[in-house]
C-alpha positions in Angstrom: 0.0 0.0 0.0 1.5 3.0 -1.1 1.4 6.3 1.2 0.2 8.5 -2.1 -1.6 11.9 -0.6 -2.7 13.6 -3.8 -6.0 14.6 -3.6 -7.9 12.2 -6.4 -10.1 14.8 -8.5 -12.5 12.4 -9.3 -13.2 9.6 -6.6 -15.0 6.5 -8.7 -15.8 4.6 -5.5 -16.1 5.1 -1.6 -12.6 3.1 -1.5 -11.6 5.9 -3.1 -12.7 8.8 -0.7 -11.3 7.0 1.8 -7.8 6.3 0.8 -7.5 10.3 0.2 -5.8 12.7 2.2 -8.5 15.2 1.8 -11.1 13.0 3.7 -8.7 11.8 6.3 -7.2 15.0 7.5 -10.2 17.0 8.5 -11.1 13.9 10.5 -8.2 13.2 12.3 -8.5 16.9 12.9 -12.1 16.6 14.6 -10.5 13.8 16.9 -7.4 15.1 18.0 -9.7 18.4 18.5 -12.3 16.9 20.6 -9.8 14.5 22.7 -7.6 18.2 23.4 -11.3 19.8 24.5 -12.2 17.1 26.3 -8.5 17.4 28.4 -8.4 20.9 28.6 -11.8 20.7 30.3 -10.7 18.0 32.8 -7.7 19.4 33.7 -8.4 23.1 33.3 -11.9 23.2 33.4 -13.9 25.9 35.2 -14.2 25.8 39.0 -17.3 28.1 39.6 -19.1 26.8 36.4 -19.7 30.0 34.6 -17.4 29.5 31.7 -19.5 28.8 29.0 -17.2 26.7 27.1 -15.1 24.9 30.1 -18.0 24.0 32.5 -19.3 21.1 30.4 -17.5 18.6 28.6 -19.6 18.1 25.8 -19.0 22.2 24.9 -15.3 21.7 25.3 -15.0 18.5 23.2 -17.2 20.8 20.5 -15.1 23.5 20.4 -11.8 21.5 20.5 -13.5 19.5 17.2 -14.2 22.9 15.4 -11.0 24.4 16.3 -9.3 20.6 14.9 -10.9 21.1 12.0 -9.6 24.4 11.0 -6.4 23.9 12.2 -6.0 20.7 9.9 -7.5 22.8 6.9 -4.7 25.3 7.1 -2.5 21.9 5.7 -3.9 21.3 2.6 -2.4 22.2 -0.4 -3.2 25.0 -2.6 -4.8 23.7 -6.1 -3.3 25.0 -9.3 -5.7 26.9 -11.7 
């Protein structure tokens, strides 16, 4: 299995989608997004539980995700016109 991240203009099949770059990266952005919410929450958190974003975990683990997934986006290459 080759490690080929060119993003495939025309996928044919879902095997497709899946082997590119361009699904897998915003992903594994949402992941690593949520699991760095989710730890900033439990070890940061907010003590008197009026932070709207650090007093519940679900909030945090959202945030983290969005934030993931624009952070990965600013990786992807630019196309050529």
């Amino acid at each position: 299995m080759s490690s080929n991240c060119e993003v495939n203009q025309n996928p044919k099949t879902a095997r497709d989608i899946f082997r590119s770059c361009s699904f897998w990266r915003p992903v594994i952005g949402i992941v690593l997004g949520g699991m760095a919410g989710f730890l900033y929450y439990y070890f940061v958190g907010c003590a008197s539980g009026t932070c709207p974003i650090t007093s519940h975990p679900l909030s945090s683990v959202m945030v983290g995700g969005i934030m993931g997934y624009l952070v990965a986006g600013i990786f992807e290459k630019k196309k050529d016109k």
